[in-house]
C-alpha positions as CSV (number, residue, x, y, z in Angstrom):
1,X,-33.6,135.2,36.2
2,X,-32.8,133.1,33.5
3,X,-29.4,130.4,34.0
4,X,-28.0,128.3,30.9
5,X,-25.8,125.6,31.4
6,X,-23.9,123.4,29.3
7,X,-22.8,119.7,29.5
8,X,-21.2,117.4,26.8
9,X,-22.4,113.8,26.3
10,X,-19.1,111.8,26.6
11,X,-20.6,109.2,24.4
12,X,-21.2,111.7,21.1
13,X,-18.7,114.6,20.9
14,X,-21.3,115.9,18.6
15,X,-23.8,115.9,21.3
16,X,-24.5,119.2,23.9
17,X,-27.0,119.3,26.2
18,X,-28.3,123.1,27.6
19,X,-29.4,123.5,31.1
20,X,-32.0,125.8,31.1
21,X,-33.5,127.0,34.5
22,X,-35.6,130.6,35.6
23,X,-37.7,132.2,33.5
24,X,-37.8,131.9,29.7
25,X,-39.5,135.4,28.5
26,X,-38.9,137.9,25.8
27,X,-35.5,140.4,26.3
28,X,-32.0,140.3,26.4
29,X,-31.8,137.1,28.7
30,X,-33.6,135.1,26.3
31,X,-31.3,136.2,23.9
32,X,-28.4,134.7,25.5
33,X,-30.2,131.2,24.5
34,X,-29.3,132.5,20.9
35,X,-26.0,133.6,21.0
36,X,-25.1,130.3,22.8
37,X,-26.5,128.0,21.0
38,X,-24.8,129.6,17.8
39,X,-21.7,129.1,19.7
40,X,-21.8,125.5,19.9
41,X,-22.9,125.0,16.5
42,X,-19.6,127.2,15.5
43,X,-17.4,125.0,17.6
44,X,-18.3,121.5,15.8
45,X,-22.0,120.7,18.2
46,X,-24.2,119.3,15.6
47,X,-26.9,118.1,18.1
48,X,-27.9,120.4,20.6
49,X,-30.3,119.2,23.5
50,X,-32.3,121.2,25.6
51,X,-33.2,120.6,28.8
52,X,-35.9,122.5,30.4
53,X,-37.4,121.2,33.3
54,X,-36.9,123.5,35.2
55,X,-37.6,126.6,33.6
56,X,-40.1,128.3,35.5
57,X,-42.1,130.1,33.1
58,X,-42.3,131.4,29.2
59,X,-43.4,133.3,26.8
60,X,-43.9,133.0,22.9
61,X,-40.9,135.0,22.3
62,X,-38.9,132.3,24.7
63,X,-40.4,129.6,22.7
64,X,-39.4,131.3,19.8
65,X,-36.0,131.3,20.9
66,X,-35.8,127.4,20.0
67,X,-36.8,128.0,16.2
């Protein structure tokens, strides 16, 4: 099960950083990385961070996701 998370840098209002926690693997999950990241970039985030220490495992298609 993959869990995203969000957190803003009080510092830089420019600056978001995504939790990212479970497994990382090709399918709709993994999609969800996508769609939220595009979210953030629509609402003003111009740095996104991604934190992923403790996802689990992944795939190419996961690693993809961050391209």
């Amino acid at each position: 099960m993959l869990k995203l998370e969000t957190e803003t840098v009080p510092q830089d209002e420019h600056i978001v950083i995504i939790n990212i926690s479970g497994i990382l693997m090709m399918g709709r999950e993994s999609a969800e990385l996508v769609t939220l990241a595009r979210d953030l970039i629509s609402k003003g985030y111009t740095k996104l961070c991604f934190d992923v220490r403790l996802v689990t495992a992944i795939d190419s298609t996961g690693i993809g996701r961050f391209i």
